[in-house]
Backbone as JSON, one array per atom type, in Angstrom:
{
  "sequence": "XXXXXXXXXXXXXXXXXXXXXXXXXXXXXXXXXXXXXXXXXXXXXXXXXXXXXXXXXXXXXXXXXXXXXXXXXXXXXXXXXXXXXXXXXXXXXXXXXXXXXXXXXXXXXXXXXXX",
  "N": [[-28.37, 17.22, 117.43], [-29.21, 18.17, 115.07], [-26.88, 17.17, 113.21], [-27.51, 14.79, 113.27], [-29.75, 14.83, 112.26], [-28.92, 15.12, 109.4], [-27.28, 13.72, 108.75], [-29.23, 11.35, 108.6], [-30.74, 11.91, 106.65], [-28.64, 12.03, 104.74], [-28.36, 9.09, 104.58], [-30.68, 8.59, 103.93], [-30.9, 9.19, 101.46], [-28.67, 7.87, 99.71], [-29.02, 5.0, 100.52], [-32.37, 4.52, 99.5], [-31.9, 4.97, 96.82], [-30.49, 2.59, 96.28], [-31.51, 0.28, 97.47], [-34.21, 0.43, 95.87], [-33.06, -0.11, 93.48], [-32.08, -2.9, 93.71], [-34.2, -4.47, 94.41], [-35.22, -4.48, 92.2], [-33.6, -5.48, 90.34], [-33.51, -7.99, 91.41], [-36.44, -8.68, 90.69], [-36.4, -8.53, 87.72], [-34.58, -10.95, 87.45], [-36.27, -13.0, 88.26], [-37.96, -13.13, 86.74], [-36.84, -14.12, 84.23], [-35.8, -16.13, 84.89], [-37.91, -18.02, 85.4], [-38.85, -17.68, 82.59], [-39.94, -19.32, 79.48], [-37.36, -20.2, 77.84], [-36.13, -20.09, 75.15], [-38.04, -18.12, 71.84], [-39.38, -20.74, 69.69], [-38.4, -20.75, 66.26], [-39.83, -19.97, 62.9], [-39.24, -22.54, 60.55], [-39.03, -21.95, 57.83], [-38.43, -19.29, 57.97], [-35.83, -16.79, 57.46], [-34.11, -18.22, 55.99], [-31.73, -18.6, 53.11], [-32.0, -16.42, 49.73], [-30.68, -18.84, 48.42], [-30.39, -20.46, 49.89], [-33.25, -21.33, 49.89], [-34.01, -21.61, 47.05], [-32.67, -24.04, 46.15], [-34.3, -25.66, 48.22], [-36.52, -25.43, 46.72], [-36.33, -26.49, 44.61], [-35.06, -29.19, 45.14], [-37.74, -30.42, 45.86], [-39.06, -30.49, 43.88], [-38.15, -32.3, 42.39], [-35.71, -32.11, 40.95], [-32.38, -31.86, 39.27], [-29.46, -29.81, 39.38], [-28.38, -29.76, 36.82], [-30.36, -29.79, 35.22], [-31.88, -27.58, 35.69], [-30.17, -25.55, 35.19], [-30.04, -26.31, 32.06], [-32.91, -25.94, 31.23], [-33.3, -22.88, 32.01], [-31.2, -22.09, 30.58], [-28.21, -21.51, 31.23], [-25.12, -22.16, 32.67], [-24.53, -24.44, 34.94], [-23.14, -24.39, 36.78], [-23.54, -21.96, 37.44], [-26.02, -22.28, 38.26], [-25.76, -23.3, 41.26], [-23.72, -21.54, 42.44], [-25.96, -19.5, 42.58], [-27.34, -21.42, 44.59], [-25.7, -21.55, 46.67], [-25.07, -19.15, 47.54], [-23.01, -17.39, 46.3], [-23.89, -15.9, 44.51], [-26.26, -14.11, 42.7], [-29.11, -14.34, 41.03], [-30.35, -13.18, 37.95], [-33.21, -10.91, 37.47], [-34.51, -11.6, 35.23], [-34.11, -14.34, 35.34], [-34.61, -15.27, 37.89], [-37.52, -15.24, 37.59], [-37.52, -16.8, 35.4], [-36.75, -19.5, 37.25], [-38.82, -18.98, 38.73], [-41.54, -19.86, 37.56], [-40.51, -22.23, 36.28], [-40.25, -24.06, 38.28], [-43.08, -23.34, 38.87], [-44.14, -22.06, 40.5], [-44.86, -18.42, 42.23], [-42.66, -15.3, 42.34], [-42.87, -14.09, 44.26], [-43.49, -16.02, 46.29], [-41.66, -18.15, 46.32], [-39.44, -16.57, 46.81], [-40.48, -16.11, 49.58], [-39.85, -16.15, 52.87], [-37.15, -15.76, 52.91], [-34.3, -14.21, 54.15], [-34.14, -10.4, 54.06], [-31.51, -9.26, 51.96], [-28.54, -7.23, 51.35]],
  "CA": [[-29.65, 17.04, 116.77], [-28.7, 18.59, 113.65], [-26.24, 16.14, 112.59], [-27.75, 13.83, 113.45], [-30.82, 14.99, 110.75], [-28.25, 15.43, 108.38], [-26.7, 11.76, 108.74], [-30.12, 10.34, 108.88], [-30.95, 12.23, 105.4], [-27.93, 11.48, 103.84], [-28.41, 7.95, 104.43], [-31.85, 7.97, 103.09], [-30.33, 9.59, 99.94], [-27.72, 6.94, 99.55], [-29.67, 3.7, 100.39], [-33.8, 4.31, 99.37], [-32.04, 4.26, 95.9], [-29.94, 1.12, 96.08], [-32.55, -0.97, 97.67], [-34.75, 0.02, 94.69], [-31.95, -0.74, 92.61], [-31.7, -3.91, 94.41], [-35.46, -4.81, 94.33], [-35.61, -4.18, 90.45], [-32.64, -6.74, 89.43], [-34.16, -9.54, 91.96], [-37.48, -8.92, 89.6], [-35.49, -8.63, 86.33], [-33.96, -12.34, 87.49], [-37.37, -13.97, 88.86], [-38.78, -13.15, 85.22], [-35.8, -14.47, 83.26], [-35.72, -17.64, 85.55], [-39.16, -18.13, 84.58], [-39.21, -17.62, 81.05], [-39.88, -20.44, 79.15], [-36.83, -20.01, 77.23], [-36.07, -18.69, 73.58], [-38.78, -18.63, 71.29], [-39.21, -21.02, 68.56], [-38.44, -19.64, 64.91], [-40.42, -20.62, 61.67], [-37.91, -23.09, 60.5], [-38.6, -21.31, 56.33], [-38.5, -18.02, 58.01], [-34.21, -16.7, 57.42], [-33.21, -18.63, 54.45], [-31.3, -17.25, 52.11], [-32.6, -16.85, 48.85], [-29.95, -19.83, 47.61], [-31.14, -22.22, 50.69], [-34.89, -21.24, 49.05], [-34.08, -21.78, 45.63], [-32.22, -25.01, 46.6], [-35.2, -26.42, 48.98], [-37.76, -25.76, 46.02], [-35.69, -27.32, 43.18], [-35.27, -30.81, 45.23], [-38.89, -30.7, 45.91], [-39.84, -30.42, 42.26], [-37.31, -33.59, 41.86], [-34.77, -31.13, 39.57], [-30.96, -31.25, 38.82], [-28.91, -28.53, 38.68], [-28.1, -29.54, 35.65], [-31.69, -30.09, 34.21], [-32.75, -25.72, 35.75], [-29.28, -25.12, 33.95], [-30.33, -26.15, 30.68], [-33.93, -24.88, 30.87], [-33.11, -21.5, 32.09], [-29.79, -21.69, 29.34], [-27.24, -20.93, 32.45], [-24.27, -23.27, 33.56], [-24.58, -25.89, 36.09], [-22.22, -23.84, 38.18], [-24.22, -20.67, 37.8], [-27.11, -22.6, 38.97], [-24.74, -23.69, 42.47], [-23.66, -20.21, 42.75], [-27.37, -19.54, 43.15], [-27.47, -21.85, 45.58], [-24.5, -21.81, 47.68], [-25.04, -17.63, 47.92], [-22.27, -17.04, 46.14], [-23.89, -15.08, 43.29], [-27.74, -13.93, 43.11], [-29.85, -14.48, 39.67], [-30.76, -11.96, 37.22], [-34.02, -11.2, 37.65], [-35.2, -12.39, 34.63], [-33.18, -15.78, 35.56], [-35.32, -15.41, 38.73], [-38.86, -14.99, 36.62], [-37.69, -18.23, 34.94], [-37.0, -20.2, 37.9], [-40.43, -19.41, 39.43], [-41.91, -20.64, 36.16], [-39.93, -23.74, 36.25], [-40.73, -24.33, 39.79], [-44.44, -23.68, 39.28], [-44.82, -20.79, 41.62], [-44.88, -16.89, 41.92], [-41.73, -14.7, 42.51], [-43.01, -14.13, 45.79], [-43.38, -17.48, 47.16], [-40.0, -17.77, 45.49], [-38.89, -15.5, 47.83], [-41.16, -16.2, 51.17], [-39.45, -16.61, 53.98], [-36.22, -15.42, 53.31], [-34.21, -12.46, 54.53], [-33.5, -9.17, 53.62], [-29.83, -9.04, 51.47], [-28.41, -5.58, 50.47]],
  "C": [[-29.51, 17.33, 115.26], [-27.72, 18.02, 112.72], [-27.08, 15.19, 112.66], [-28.99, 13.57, 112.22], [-30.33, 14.57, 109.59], [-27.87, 14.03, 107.88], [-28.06, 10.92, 108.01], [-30.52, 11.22, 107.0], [-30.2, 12.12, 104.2], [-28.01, 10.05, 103.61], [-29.76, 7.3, 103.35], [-31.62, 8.14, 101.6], [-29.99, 8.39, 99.4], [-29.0, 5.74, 99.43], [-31.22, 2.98, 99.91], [-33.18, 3.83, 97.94], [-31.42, 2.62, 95.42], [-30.61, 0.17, 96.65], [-33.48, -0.84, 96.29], [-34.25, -0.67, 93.85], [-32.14, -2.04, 92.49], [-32.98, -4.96, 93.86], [-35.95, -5.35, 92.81], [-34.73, -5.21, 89.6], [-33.41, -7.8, 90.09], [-35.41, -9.95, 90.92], [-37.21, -9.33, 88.22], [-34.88, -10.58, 86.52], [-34.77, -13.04, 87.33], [-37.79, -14.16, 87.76], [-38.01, -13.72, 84.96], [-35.71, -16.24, 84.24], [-37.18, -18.34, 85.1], [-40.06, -18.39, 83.74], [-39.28, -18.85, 80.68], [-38.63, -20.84, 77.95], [-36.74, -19.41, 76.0], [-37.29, -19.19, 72.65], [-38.77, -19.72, 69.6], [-39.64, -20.7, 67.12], [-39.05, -20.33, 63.79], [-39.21, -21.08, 61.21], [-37.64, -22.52, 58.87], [-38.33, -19.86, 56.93], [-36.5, -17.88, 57.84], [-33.26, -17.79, 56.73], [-33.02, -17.96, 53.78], [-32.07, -17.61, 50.98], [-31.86, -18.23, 48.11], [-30.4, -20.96, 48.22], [-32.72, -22.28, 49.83], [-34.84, -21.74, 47.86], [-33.55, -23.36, 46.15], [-33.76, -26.28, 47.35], [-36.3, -26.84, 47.59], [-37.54, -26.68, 44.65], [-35.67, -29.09, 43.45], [-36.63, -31.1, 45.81], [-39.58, -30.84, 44.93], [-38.85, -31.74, 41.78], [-36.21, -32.77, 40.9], [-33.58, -31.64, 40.52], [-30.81, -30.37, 38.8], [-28.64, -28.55, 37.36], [-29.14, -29.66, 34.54], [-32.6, -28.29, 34.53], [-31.61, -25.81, 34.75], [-29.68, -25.05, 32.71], [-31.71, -25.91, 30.67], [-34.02, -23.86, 30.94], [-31.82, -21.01, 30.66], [-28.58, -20.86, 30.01], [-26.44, -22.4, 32.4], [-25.25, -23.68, 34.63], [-24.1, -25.12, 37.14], [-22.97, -22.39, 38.35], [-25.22, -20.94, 38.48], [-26.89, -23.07, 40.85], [-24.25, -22.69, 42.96], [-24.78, -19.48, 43.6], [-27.48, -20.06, 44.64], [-26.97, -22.06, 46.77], [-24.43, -20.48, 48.0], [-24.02, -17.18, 47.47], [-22.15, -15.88, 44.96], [-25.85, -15.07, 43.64], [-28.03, -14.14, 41.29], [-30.37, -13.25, 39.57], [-32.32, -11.93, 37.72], [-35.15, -11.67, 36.68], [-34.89, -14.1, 35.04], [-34.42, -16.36, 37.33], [-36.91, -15.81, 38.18], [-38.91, -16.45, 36.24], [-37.62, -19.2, 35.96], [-38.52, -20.33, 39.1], [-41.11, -19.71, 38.8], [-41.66, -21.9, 35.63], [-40.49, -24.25, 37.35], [-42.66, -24.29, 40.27], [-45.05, -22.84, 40.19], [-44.61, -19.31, 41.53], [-43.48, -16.65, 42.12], [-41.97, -14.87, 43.98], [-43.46, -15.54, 46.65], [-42.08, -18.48, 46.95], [-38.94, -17.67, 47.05], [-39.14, -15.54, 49.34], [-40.25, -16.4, 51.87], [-37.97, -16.29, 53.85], [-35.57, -14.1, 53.6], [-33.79, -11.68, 53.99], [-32.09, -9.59, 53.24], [-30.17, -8.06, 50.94], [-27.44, -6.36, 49.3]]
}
């Protein structure tokens, strides 16, 4: 009798939690089968600031080489800019939202954090 408790309490030990276990991934699946997949991302949201500067320059009809000589920068500094390979001063910034016709911060919208 007394083993037999013992058995029957060890078992409940052992197996109440691996059926939960059990119970809790089948749910975890049913959701994820479910889902309607990944969500879709604002397509300006995670540009860099060079894709940004880039998007707003051939929307204003501009050359690089026509910001170049109004800001008083190379051609290649202005491609730098744009290719992320270098960031603008922030006066150089000031002037291209002034060329461009818009604030700093709409400039800037939508792209992400760089340290």
């Amino acid at each position: 009798m007394r083993i037999t408790l013992f058995t029957t309490i060890i078992s409940l030990v052992f197996w109440v939690p691996l059926i939960l276990l059990f119970v809790l991934i089948v749910k975890a699946l049913l959701k994820y089968i479910r889902s309607s997949g990944p969500r879709p991302e604002d397509p300006a949201a995670g540009k860099t600031l060079g894709e940004a500067q880039k998007a707003r320059r051939t929307s204003c009809g501009m050359t690089q080489e026509f910001v170049a000589e109004r800001l008083g920068v190379s051609r290649q500094a202005v491609s730098k800019w744009e290719n992320g390979t270098s960031d603008p001063s922030t006066s150089n910034l000031l002037a291209l939202a002034r060329l461009y016709g818009v604030s700093v911060e709409e400039l800037l919208a939508g792209t992400e954090g760089q340290a």
